[in-house]
KOLGU-4560 file (N, C-alpha, C; in nm, 3 decimals, padded with zeros to 5 digits):
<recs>
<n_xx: 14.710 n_yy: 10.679 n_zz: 09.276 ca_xx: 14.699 ca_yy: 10.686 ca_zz: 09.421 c_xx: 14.587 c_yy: 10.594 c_zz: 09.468 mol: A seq: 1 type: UNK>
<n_xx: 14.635 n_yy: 10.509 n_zz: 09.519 ca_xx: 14.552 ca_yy: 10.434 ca_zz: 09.584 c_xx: 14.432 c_yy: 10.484 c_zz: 09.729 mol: A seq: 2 type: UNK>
<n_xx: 14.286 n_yy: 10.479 n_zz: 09.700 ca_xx: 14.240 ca_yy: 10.560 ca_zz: 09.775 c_xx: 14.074 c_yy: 10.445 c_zz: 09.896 mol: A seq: 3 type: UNK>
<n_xx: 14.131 n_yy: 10.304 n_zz: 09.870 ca_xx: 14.038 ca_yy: 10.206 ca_zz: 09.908 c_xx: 14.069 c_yy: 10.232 c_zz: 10.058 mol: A seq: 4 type: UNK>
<n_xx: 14.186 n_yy: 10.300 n_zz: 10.085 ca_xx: 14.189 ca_yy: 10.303 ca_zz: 10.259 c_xx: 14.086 c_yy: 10.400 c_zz: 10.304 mol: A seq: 5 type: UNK>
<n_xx: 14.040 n_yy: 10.484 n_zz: 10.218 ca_xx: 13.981 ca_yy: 10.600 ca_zz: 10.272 c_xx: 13.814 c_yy: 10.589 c_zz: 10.285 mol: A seq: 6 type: UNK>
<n_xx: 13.809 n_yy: 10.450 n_zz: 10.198 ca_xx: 13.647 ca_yy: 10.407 ca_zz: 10.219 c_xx: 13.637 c_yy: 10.323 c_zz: 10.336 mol: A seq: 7 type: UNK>
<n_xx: 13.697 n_yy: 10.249 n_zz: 10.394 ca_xx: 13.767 ca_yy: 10.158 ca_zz: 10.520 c_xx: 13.714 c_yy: 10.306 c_zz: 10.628 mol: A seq: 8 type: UNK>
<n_xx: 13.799 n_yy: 10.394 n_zz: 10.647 ca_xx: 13.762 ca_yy: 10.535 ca_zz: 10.750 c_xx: 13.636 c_yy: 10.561 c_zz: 10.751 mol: A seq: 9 type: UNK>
<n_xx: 13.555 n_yy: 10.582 n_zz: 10.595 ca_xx: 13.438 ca_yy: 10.618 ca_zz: 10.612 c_xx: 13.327 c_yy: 10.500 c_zz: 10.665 mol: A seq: 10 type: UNK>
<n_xx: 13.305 n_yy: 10.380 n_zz: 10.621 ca_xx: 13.243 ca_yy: 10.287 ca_zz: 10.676 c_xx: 13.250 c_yy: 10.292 c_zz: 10.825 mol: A seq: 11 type: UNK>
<n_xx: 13.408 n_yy: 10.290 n_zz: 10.845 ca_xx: 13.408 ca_yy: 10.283 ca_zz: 11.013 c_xx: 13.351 c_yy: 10.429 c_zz: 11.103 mol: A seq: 12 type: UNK>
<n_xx: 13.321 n_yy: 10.519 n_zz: 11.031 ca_xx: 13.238 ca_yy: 10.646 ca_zz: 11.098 c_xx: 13.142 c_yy: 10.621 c_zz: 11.072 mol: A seq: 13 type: UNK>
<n_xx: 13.090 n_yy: 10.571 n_zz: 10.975 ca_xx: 12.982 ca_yy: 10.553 ca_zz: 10.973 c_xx: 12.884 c_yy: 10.451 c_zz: 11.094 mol: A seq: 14 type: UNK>
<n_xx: 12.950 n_yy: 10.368 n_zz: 11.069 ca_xx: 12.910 ca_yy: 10.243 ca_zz: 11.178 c_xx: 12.954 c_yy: 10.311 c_zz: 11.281 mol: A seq: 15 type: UNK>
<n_xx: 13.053 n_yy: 10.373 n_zz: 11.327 ca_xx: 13.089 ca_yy: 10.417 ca_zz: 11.508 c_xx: 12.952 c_yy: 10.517 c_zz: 11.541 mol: A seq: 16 type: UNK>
<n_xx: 12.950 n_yy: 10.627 n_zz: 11.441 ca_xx: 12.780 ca_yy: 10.704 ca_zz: 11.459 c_xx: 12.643 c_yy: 10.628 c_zz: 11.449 mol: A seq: 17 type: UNK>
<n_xx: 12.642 n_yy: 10.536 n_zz: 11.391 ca_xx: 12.532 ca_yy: 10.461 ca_zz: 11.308 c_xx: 12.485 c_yy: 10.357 c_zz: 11.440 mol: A seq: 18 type: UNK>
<n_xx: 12.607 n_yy: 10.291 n_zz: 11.501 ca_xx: 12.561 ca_yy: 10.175 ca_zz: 11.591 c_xx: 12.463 c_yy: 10.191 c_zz: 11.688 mol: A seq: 19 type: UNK>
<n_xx: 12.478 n_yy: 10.353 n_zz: 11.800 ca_xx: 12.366 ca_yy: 10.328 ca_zz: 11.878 c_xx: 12.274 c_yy: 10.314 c_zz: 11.917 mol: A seq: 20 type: UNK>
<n_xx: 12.217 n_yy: 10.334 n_zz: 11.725 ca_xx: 12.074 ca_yy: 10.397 ca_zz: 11.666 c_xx: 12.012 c_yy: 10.194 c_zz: 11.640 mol: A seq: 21 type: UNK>
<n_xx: 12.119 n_yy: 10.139 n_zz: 11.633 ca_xx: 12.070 ca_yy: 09.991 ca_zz: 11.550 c_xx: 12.109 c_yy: 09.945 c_zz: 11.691 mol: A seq: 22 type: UNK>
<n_xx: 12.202 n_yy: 09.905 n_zz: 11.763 ca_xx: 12.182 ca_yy: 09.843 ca_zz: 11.891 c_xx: 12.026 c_yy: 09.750 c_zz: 11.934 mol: A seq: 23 type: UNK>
<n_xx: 12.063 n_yy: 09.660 n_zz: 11.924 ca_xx: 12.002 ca_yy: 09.618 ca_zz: 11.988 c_xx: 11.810 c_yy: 09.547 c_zz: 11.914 mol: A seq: 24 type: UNK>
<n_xx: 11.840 n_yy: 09.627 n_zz: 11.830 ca_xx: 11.708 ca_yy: 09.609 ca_zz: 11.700 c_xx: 11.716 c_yy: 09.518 c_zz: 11.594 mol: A seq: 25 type: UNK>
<n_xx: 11.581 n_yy: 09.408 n_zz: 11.600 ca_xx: 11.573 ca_yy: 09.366 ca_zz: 11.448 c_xx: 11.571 c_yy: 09.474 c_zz: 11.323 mol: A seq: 26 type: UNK>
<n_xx: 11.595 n_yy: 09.420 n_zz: 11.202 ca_xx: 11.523 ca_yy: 09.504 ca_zz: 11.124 c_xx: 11.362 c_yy: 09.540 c_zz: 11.026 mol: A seq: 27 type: UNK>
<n_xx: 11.297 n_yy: 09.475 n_zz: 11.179 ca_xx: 11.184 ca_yy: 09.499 ca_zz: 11.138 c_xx: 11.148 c_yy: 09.650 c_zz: 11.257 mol: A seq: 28 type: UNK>
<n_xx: 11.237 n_yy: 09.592 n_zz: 11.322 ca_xx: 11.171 ca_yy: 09.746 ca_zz: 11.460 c_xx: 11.267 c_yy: 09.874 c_zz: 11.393 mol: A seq: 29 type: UNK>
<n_xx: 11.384 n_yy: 09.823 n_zz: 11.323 ca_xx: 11.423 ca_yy: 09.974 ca_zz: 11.226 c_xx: 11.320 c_yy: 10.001 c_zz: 11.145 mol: A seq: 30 type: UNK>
<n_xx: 11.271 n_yy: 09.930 n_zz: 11.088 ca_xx: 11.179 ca_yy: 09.973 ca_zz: 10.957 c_xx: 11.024 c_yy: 10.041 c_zz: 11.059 mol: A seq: 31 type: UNK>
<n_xx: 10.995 n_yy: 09.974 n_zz: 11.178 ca_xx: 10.885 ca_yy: 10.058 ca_zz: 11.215 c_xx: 10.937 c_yy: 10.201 c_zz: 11.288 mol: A seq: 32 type: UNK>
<n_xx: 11.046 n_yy: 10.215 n_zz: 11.324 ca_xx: 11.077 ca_yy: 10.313 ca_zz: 11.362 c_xx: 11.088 c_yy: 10.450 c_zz: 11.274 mol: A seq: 33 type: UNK>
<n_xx: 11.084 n_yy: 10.410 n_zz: 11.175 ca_xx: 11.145 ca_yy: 10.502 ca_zz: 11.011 c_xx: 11.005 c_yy: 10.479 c_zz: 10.972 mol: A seq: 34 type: UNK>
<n_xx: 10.891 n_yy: 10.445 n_zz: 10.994 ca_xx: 10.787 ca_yy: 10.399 ca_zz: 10.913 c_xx: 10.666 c_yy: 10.580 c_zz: 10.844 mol: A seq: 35 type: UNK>
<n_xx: 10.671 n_yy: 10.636 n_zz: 10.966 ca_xx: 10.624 ca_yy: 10.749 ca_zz: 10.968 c_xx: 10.674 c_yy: 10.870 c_zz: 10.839 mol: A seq: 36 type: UNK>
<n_xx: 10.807 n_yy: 10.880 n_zz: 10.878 ca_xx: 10.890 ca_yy: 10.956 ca_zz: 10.786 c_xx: 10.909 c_yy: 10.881 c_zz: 10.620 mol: A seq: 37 type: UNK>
<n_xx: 10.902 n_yy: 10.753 n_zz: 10.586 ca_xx: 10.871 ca_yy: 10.711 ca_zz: 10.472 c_xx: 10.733 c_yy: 10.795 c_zz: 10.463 mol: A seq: 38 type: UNK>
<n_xx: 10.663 n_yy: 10.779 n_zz: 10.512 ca_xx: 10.505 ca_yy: 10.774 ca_zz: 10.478 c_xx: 10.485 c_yy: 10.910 c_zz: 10.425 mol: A seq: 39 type: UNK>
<n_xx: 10.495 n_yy: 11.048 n_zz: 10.512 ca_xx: 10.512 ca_yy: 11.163 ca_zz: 10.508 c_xx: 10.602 c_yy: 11.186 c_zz: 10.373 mol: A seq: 40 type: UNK>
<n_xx: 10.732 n_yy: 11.140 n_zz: 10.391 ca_xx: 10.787 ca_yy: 11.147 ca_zz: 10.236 c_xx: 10.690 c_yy: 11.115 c_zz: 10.143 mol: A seq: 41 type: UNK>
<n_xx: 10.619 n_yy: 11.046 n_zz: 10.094 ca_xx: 10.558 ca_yy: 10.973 ca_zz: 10.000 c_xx: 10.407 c_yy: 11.095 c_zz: 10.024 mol: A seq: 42 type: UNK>
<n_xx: 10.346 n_yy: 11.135 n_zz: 10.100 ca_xx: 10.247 ca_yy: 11.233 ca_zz: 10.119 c_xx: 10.280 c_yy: 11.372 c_zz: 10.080 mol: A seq: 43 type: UNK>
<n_xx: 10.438 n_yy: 11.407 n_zz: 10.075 ca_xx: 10.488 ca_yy: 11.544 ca_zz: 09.995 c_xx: 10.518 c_yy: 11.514 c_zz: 09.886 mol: A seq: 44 type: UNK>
<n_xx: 10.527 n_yy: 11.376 n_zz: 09.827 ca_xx: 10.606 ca_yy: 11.379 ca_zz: 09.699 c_xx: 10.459 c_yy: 11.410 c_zz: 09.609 mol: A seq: 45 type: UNK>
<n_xx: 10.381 n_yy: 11.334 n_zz: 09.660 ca_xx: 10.190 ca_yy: 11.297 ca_zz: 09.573 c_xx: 10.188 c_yy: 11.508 c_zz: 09.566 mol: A seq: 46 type: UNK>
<n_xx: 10.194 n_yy: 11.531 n_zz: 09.653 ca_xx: 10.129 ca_yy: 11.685 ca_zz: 09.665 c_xx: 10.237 c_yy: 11.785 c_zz: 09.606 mol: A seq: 47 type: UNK>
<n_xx: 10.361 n_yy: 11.739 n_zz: 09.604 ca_xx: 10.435 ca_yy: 11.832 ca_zz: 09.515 c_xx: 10.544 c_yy: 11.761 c_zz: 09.397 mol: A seq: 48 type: UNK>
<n_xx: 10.495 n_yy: 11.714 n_zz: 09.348 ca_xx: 10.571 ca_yy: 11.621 ca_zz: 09.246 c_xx: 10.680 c_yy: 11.669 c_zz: 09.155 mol: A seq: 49 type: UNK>
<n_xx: 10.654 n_yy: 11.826 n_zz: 09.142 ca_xx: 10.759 ca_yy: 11.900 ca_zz: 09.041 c_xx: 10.853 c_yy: 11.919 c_zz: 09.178 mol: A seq: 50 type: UNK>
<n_xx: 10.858 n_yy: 11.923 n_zz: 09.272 ca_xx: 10.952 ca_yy: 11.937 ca_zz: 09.407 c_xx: 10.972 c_yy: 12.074 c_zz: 09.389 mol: A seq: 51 type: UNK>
<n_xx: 11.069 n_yy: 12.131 n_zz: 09.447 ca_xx: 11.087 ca_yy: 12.243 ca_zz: 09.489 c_xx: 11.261 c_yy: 12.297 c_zz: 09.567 mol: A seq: 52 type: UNK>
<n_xx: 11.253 n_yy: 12.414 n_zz: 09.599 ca_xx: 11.361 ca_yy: 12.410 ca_zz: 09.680 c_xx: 11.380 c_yy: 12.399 c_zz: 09.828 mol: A seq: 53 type: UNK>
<n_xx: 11.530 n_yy: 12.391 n_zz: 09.855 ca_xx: 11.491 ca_yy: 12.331 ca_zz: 10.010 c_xx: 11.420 c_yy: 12.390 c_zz: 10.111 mol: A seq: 54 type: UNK>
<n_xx: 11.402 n_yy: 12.531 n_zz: 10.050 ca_xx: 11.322 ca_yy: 12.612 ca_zz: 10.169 c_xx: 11.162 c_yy: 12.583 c_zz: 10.225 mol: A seq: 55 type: UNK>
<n_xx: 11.147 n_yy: 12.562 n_zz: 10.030 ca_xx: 11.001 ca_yy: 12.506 ca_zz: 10.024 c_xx: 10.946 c_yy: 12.361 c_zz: 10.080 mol: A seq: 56 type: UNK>
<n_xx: 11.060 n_yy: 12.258 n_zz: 10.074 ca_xx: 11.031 ca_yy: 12.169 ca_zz: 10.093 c_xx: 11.019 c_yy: 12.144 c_zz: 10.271 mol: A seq: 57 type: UNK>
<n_xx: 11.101 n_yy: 12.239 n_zz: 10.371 ca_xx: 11.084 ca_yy: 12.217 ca_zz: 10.465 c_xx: 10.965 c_yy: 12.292 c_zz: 10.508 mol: A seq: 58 type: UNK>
<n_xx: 10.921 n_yy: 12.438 n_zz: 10.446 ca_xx: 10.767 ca_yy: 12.447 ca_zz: 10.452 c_xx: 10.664 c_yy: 12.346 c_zz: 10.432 mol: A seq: 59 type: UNK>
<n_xx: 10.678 n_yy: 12.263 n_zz: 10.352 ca_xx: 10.599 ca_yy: 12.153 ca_zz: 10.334 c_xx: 10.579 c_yy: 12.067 c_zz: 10.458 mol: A seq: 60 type: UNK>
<n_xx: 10.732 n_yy: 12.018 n_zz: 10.489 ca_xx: 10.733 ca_yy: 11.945 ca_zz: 10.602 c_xx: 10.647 c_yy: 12.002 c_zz: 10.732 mol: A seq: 61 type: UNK>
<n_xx: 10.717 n_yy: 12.098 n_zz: 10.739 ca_xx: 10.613 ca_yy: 12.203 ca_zz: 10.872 c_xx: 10.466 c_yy: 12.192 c_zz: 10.830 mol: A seq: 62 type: UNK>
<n_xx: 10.407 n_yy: 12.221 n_zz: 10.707 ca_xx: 10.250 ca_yy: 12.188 ca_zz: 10.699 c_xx: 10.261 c_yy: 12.044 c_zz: 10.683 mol: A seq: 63 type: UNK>
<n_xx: 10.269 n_yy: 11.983 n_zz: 10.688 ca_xx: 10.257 ca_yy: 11.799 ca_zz: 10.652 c_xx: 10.240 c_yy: 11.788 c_zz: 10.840 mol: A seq: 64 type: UNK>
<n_xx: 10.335 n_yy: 11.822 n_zz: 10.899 ca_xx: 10.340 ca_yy: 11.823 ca_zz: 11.067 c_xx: 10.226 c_yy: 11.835 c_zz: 11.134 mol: A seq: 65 type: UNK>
<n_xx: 10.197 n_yy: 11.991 n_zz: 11.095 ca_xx: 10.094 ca_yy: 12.051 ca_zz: 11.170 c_xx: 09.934 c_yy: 11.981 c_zz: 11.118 mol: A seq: 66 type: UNK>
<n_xx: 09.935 n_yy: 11.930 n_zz: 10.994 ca_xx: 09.808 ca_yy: 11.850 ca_zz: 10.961 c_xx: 09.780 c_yy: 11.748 c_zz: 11.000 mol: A seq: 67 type: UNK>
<n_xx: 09.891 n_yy: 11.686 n_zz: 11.034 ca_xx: 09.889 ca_yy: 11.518 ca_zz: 11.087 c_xx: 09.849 c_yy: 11.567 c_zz: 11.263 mol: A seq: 68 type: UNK>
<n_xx: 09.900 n_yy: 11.644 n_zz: 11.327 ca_xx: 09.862 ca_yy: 11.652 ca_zz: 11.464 c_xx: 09.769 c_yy: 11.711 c_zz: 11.456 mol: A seq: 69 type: UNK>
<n_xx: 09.687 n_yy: 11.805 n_zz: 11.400 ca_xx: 09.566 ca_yy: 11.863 ca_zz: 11.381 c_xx: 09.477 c_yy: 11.732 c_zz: 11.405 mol: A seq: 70 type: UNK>
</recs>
């Protein structure tokens, strides 16, 4: 069964959701826009390196939040 049509559908949802976010942007103003949330990623990974589960990890996020606006 031929199934290459069905990656064709997904690309094109992807890009129909994906476009209004890139509109209009180099990809240097994507990369500063995302710059924060890299960073923070990389500040939970240093502090919990064995990771955790997802519950924990969005506790993390919530303290990672509240320290940076502190």
């Amino acid at each position: 069964m031929e199934f290459g049509w069905l990656l064709y559908i997904v690309l094109a949802a992807l890009l129909f959701f994906c476009f209004p976010h890139f509109r209009g942007k180099s990809m240097d103003d994507l990369f500063a826009d995302d710059d924060d949330l890299h960073h923070r990623v990389h500040r939970i990974g240093k502090k919990h390196p064995r990771g955790g589960t997802w519950g924990e990890y969005a506790s993390w996020v919530e303290e990672d939040t509240r320290s940076q606006s502190a």
